[in-house]
C-alpha positions in Angstrom: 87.1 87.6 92.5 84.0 86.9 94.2 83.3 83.0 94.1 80.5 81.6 92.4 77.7 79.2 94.2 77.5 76.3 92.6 73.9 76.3 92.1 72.2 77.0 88.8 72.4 80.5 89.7 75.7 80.4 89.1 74.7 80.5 85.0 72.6 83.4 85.1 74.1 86.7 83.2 74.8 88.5 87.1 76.8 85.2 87.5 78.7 85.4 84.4 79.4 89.2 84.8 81.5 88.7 86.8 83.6 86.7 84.6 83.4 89.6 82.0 85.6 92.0 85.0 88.6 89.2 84.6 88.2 89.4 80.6 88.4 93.2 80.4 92.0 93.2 82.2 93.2 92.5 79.0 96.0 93.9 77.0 94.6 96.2 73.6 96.6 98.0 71.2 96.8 101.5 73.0 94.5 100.5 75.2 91.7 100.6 73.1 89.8 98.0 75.0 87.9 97.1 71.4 85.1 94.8 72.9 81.8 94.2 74.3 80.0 91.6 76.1 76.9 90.2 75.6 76.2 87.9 78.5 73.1 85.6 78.2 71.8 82.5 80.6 74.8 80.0 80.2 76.6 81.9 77.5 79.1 85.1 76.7 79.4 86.6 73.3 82.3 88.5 72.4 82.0 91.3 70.4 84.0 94.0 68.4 83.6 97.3 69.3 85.0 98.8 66.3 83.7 102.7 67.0 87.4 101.9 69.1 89.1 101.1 66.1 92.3 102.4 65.3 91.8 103.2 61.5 96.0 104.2 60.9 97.9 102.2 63.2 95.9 98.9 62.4 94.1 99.2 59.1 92.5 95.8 59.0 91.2 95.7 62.6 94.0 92.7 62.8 95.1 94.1 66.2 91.6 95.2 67.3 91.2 91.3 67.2 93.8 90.2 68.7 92.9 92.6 71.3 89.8 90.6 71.6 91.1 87.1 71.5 93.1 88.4 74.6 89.7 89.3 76.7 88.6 85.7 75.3 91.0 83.8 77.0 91.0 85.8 80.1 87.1 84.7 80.2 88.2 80.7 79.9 90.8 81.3 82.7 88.2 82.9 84.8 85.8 80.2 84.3 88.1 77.2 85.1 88.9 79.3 88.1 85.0 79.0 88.5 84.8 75.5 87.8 82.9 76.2 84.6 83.2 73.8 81.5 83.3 75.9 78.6 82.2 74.9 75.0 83.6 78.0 72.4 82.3 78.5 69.1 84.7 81.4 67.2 83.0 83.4 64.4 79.7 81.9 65.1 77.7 84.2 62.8 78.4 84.5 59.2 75.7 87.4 58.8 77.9 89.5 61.9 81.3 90.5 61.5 81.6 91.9 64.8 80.2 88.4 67.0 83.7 87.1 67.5 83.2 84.1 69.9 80.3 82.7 72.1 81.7 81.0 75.2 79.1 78.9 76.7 78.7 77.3 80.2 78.0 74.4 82.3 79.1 73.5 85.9 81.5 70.8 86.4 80.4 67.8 88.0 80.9 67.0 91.3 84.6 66.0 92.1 85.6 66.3 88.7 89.2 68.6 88.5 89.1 72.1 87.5 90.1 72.6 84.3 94.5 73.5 83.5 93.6 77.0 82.6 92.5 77.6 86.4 96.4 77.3 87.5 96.3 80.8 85.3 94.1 82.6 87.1 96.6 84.7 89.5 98.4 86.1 86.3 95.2 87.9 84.8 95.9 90.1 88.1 99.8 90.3 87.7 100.2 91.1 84.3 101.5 94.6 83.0 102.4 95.9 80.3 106.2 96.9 81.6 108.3 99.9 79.5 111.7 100.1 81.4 114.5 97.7 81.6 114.6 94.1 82.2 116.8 91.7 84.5 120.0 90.5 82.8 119.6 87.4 84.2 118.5 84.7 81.6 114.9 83.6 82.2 114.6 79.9 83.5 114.5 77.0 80.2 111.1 75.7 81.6 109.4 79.1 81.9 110.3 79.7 78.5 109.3 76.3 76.9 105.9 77.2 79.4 105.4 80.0 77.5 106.1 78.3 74.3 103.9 75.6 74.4 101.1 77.9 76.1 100.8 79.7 72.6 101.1 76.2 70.8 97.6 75.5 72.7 96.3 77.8 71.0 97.3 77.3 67.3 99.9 79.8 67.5 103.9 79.6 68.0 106.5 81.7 70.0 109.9 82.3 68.8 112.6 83.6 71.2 115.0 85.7 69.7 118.3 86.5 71.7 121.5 86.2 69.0 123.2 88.3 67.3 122.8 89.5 64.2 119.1 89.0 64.5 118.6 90.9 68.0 120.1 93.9 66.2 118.6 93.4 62.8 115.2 93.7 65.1 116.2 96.1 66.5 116.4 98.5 63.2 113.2 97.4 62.2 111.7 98.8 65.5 113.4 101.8 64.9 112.5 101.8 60.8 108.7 101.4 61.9 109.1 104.2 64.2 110.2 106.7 61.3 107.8 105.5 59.6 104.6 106.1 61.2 105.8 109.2 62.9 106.1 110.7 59.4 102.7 109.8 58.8 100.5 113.1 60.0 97.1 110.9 60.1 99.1 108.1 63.0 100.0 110.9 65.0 96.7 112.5 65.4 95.2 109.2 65.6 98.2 108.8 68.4 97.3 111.8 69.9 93.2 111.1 70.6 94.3 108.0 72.6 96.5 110.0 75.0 94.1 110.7 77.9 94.6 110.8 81.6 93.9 108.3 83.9 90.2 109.3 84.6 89.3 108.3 81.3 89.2 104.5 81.9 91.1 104.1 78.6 94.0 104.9 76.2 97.4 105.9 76.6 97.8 107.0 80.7 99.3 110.7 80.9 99.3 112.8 83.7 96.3 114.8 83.4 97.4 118.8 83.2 99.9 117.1 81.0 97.2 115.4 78.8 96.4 118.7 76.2 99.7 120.0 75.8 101.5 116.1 75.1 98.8 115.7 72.3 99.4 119.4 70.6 103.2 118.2 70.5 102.4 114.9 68.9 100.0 116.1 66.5 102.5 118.7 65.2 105.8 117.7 66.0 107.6 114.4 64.2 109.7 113.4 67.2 110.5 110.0 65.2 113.9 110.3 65.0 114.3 110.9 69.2 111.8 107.7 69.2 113.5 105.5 66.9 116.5 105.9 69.1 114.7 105.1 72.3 113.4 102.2 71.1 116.3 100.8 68.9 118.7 101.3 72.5 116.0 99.4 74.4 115.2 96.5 71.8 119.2 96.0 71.8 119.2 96.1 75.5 117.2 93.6 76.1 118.6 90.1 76.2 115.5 88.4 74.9 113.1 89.6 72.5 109.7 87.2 71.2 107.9 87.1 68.0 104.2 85.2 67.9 103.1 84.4 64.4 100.4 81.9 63.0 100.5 80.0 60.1 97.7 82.3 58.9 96.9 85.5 58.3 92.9 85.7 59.1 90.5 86.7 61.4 90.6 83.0 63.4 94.3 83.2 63.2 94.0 86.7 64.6 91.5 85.4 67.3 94.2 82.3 67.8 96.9 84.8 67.8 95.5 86.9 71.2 94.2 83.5 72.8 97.6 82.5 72.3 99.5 86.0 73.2 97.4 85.8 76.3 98.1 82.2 77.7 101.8 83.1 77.4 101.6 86.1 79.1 99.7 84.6 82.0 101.6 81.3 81.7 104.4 84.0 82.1 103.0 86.2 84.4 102.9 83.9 87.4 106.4 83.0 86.7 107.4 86.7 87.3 107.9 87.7 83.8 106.7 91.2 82.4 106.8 91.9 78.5 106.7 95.1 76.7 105.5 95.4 73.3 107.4 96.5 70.4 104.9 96.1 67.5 106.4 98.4 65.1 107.3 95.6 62.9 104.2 93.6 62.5 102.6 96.7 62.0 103.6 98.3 58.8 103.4 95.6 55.6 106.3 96.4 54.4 108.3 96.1 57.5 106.5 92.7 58.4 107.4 91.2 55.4 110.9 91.6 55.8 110.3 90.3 59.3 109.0 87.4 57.9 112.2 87.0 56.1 114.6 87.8 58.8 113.1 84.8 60.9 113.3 82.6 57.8 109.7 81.8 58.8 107.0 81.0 56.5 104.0 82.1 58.9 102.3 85.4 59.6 104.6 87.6 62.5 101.0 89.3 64.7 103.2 90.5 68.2 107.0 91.1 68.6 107.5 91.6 72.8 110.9 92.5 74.5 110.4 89.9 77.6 112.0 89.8 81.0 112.0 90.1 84.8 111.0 94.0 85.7 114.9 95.5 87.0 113.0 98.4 89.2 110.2 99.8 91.0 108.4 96.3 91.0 105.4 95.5 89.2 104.1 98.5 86.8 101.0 100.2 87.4 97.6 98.7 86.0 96.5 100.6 83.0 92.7 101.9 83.7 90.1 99.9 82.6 86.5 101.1 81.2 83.4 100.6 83.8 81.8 97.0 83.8 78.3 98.6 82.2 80.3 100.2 79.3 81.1 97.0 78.0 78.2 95.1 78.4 75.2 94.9 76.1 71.8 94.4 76.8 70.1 91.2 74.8 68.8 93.8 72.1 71.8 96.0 72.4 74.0 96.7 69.5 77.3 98.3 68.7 77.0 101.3 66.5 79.5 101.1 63.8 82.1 104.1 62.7 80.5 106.2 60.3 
């Protein structure tokens, strides 16, 4: 990432493009990439983009936003590492549902420190999203109580699971949710339009003469059985599994909850930690619910992760991202909404 000057120009919307490429590395559920930017002299405005909705799998838009809370914090660890006080204002619109967060700008003065989230910086390029097995080696107390208290920063809490019975109660639940939703005709073809190749910039990666046929099976063929057993044999594999919750269940807890998700992972990141997502849980009420009562928590479960160091073929791929000018706006620019 190209460094800043540290003249005025350095709060002109070029300028802060270029914090928007760090924000956009994000994690989204199936990589969606829900957002937009909106990038003004001395300010960023996050924005839904909820034409990339996932209508099924996430009903409310509660993932979309967490999605976006993700971007957002990305954008505050690129601007510490561009010595960039930020002042943040979430849900700054009553009238717009879709104008998450504004993010606004001013340099640091001279000799003053960078701000914490700086030290961050390296894991928005190290992060993955990592699917295979994990180390057995028990991850380091102080990288764990990092990650901890990087989602407490950001009004949101991460509980490490790695006893028995709960690891294989989990476990089930994973497995439950997977039964569930494959069942479901409308997930699967909702599944199936996010399966592209890698060309596309977006969605689930798959090989690209690979691409039609994979999404004629899942649209027709219920393979939640052969899933659920995947997934339960890999959620009891691994030795340490994560649930981050908020004490609430709305749209600032949602943006708290990515925020949060995100410092983790970063704070995790550079430590050499990977995490893969097993969201079934949090995503179907009923399921979550129970989750709630399995932790003996009173809060709202948003992301379960299996977490670890990667055990082969070193860091994952990158997932493709959307081009920069599809996901900024122009000052008059709107997002059309679904129909």
């Amino acid at each position: 990432m190209a460094r800043v000057s540290p003249s005025s120009v350095r709060l002109s919307p070029a300028a802060l493009g270029v914090l928007v490429e760090q924000a956009v590395l994000a994690p989204s559920s199936h990589n969606t990439q829900p957002w937009r930017f909106r990038v003004e002299s001395g300010a960023i405005h996050l924005i839904a983009d909820r034409t990339r909705a996932l209508p099924v799998n996430d009903p409310e838009d509660r993932e979309l936003t967490i999605s976006c809370g993700c971007a957002l914090m990305n954008l505050r660890v690129a601007a510490a590492r561009e010595r960039l006080a930020t002042s943040l204002r979430l849900l700054p619109d009553a009238t717009d549902e879709d104008l998450l967060a504004t993010l606004r700008f001013d340099p640091l003065p001279a000799g003053a420190a960078a701000p914490p989230e700086d030290l961050l910086f390296p894991g928005i390029a190290l992060r993955r999203t990592h699917r295979h097995g994990f180390e057995g080696t028990p991850l380091a107390p102080q990288v764990l109580a990092a990650m901890i208290a990087a989602a407490e920063t950001e009004a949101a809490a991460l509980l490490f699971v790695r006893a028995e019975p709960a690891h294989a109660r989990l476990a089930d639940l994973v497995a439950e949710g997977d039964a569930l939703q494959w069942n479901q005709p409308s997930w699967r073809r909702e599944l199936a339009m996010w399966m592209h190749p890698s060309r596309s910039g977006d969605g689930l990666v798959v090989p690209g003469p690979l691409a039609r046929p994979a999404q004629a099976l899942v649209r027709s063929v219920n393979l939640g059985g052969g899933i659920a057993a995947v997934d339960r044999r890999e959620v009891r594999g691994s030795s340490l599994l994560a649930v981050l919750h908020t004490a609430g269940d709305t749209v600032r807890d949602w943006l708290a909850a990515g925020q949060g998700l995100q410092r983790a992972l970063l704070t995790g990141a550079v430590a050499g930690v990977q995490v893969d997502y097993v969201n079934q849980p949090c995503q179907v009420p009923a399921l979550r619910e129970r989750l709630r009562g399995l932790l003996e928590i009173a809060a709202w479960p948003q992301v379960m992760l299996r977490v670890g160091v990667p055990d082969r073929d070193g860091w994952p791929p990158r997932t493709p991202r959307r081009r920069l000018e599809d996901v900024l706006l122009g000052p008059r620019d709107a997002v059309d909404r679904p129909g």
